[in-house]
VOBA-740248 format. One record per atom (N, C-alpha, C): residue number from 1; residue in one letter; atom name; z, y negated, x negated. Coordinates in steps of 0.001 Angstrom, whole numbers, plus 500000, padded with zeros to 6 digits. Layout:
PT;resi;resn;name;w;v;u
PT;NUM;A;CA;Z;Y;X
...
END
This chain:
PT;resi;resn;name;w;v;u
PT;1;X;N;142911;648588;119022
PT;1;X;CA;144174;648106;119528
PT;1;X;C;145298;648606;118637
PT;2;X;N;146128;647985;118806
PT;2;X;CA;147701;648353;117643
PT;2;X;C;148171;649183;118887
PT;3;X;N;149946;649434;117664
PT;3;X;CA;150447;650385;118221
PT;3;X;C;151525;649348;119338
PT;4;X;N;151609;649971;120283
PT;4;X;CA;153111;649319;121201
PT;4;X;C;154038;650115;121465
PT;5;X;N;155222;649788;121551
PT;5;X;CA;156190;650449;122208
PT;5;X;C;156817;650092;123878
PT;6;X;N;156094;650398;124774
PT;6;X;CA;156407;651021;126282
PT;6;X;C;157889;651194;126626
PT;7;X;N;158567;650550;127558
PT;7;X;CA;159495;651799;128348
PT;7;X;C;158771;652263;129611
PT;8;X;N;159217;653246;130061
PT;8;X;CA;158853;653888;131318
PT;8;X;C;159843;653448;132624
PT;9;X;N;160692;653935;133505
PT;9;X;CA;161571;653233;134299
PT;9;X;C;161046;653822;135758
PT;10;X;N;161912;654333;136085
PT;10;X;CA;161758;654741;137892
PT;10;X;C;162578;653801;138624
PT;11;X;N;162216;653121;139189
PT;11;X;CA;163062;652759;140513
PT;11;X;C;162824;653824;141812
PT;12;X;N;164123;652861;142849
PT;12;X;CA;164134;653772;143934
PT;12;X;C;163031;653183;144935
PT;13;X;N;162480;651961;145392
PT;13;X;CA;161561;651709;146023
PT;13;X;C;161123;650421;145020
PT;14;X;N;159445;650505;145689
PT;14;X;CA;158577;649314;145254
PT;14;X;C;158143;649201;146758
PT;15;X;N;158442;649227;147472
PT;15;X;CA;157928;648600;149039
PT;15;X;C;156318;648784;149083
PT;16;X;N;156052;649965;148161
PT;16;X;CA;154634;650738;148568
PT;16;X;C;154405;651894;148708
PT;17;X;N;155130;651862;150198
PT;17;X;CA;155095;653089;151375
PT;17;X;C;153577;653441;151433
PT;18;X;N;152801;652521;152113
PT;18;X;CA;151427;652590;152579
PT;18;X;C;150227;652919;151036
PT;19;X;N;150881;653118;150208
PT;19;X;CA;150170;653381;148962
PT;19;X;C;151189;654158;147659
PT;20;X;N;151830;654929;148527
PT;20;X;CA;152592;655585;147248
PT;20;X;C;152275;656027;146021
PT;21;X;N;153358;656257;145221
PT;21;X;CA;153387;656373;143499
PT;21;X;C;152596;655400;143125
PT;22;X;N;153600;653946;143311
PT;22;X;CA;153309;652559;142804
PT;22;X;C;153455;652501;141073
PT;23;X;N;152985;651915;140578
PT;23;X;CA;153036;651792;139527
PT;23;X;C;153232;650258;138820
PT;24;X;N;154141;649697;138623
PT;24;X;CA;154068;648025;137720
PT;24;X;C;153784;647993;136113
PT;25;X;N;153130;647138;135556
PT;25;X;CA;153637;646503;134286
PT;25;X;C;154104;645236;134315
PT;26;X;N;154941;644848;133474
PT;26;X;CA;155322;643677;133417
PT;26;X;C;156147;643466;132298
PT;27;X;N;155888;642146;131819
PT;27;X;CA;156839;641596;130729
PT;27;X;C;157101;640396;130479
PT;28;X;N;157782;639610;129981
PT;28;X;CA;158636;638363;129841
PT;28;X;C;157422;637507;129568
PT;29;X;N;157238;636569;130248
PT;29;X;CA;155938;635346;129933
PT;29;X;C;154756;635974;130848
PT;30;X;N;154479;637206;131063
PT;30;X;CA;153179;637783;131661
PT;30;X;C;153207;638236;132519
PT;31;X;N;151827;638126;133436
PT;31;X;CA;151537;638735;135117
PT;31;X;C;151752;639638;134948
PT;32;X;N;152406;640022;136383
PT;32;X;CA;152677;641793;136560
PT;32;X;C;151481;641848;137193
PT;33;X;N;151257;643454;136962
PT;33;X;CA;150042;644353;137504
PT;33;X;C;150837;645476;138538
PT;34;X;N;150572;645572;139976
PT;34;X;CA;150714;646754;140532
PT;34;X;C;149498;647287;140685
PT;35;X;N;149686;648371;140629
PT;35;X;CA;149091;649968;141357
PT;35;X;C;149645;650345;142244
PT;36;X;N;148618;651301;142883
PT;36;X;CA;149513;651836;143915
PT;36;X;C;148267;653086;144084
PT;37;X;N;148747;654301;145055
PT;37;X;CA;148184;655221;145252
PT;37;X;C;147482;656240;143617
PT;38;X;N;148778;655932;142703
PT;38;X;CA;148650;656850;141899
PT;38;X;C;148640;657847;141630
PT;39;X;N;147958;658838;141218
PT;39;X;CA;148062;660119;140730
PT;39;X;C;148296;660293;139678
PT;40;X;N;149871;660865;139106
PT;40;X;CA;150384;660964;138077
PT;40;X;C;149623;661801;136614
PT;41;X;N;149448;662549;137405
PT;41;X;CA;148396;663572;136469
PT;41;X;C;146980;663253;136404
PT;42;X;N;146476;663122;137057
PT;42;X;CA;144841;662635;137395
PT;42;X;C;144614;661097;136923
PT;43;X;N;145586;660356;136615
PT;43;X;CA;145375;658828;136639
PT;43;X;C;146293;658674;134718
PT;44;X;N;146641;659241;134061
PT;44;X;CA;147627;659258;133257
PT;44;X;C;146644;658374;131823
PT;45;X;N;145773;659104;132001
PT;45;X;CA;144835;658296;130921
PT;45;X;C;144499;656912;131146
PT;46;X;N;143829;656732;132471
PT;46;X;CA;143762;655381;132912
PT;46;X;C;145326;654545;132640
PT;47;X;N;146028;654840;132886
PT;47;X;CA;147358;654448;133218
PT;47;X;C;148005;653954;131548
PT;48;X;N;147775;655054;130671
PT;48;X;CA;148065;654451;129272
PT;48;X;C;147469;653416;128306
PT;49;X;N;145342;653503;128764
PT;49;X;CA;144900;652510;128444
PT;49;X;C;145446;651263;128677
PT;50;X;N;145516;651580;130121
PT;50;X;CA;145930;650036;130951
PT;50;X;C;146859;649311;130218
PT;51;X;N;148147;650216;129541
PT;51;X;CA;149226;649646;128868
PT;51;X;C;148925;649098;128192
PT;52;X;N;148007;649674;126911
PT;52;X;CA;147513;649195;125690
PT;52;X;C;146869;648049;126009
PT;53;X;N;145702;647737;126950
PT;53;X;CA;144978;646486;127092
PT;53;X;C;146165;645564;127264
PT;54;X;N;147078;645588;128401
PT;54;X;CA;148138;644929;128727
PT;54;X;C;149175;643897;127674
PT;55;X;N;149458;645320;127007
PT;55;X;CA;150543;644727;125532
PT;55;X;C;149653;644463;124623
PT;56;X;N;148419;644118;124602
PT;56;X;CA;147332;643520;123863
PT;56;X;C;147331;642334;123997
PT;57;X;N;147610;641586;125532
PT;57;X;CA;147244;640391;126210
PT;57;X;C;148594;639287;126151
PT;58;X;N;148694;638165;125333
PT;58;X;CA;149727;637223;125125
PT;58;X;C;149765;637129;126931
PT;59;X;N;149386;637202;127700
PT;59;X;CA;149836;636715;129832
PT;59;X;C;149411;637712;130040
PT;60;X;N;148796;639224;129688
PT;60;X;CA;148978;640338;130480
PT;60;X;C;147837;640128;131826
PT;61;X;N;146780;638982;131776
PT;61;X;CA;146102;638820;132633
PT;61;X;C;144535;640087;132071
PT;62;X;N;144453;640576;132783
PT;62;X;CA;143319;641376;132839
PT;62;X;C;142029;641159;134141
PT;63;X;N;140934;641069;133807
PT;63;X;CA;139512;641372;134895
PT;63;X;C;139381;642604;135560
PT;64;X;N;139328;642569;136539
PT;64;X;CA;139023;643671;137842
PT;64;X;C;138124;644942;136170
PT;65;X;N;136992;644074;135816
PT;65;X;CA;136031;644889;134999
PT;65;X;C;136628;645491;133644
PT;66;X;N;137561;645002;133400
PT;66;X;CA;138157;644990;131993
PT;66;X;C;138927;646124;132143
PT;67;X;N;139437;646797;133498
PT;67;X;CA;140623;647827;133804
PT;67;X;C;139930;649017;133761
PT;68;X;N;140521;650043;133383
PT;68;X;CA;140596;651857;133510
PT;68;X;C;139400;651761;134952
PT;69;X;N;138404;652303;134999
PT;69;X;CA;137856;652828;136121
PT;69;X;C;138315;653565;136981
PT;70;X;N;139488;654443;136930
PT;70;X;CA;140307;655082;137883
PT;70;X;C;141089;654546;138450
PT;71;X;N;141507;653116;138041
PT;71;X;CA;142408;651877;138661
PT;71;X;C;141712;650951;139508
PT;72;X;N;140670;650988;139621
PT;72;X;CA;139678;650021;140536
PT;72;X;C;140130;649621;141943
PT;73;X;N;140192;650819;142141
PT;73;X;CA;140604;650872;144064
PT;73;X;C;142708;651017;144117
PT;74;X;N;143013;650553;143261
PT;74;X;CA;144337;651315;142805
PT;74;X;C;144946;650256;142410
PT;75;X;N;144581;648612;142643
PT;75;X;CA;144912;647783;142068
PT;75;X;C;145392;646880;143268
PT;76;X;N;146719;646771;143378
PT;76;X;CA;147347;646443;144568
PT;76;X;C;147721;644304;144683
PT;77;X;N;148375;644465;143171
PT;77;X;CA;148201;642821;143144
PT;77;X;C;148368;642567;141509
PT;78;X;N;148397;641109;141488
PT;78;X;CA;148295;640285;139828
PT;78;X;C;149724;639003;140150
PT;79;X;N;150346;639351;140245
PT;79;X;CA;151642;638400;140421
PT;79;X;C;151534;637680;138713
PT;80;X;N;151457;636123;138925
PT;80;X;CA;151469;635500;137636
PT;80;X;C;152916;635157;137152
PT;81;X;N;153099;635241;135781
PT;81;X;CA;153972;635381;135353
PT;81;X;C;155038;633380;135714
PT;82;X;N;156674;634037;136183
PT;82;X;CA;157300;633041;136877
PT;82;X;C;157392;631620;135419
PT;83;X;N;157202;630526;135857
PT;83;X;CA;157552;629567;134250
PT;83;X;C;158981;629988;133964
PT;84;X;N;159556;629525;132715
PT;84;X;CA;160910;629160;132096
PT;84;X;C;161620;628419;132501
PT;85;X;N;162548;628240;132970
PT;85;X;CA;162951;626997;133174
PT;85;X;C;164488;626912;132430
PT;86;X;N;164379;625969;131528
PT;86;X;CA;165248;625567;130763
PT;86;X;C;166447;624416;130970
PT;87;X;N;167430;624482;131258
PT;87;X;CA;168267;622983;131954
PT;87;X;C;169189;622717;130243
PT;88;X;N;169379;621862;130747
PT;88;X;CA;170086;620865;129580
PT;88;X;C;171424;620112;130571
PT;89;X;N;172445;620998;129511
PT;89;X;CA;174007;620662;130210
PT;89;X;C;174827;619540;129319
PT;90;X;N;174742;618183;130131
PT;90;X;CA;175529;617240;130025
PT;90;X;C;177135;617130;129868
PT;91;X;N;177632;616289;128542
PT;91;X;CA;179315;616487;128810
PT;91;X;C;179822;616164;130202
PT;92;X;N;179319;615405;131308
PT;92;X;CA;180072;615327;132117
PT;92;X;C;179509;616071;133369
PT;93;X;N;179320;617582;133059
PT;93;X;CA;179132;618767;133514
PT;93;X;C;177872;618821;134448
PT;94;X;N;176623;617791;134258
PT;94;X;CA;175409;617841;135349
PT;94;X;C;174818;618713;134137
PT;95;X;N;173160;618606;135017
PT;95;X;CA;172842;619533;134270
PT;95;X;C;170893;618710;134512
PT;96;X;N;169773;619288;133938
PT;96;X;CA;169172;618890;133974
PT;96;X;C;167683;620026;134212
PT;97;X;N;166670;619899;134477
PT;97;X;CA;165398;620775;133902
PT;97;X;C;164868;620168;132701
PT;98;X;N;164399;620672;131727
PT;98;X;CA;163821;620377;130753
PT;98;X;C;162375;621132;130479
PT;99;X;N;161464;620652;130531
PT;99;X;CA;160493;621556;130264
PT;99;X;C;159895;621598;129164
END
């Protein structure tokens, strides 16, 4: 695998009370991945592979089998990445979708 460059990022909630120290990836064009019921220290290796496979993947789609073995049970959802949607603005101010 190549090299990537990551940000990290805390928010204040991910609405995973029932599975705390949630964890997302996500990026522009590609499915997000949550985690949840992470262990920061205990899970950190799993957690960096994961990146690397991730920013490997043009849609960020990964297999249950393909993930960190410490992420197995830790894998909360696969939200697919939202389309583009591009409009096209007319001189007499409408507007259009263009795909």
């Amino acid at each position: 695998m190549g090299r990537y460059t990551i940000a990290v990022d805390g928010v204040a909630c991910m609405v995973g009370c029932d599975r705390p120290c949630t964890v997302a990836y996500r990026a522009e064009g590609k499915a997000c991945c949550l985690f949840g019921d992470v262990d920061a220290e205990a899970d950190i290796d799993a957690l960096v592979a994961f990146a690397a496979q991730y920013a490997a993947r043009d849609d960020g789609w990964t297999r249950a089998s393909e993930r960190p073995a410490a992420l197995a049970e830790k894998t909360l959802a696969r939200i697919p990445s939202a389309p583009v949607i591009e409009r096209e603005r007319h001189a007499d101010n409408t507007a259009e979708v263009v795909s």
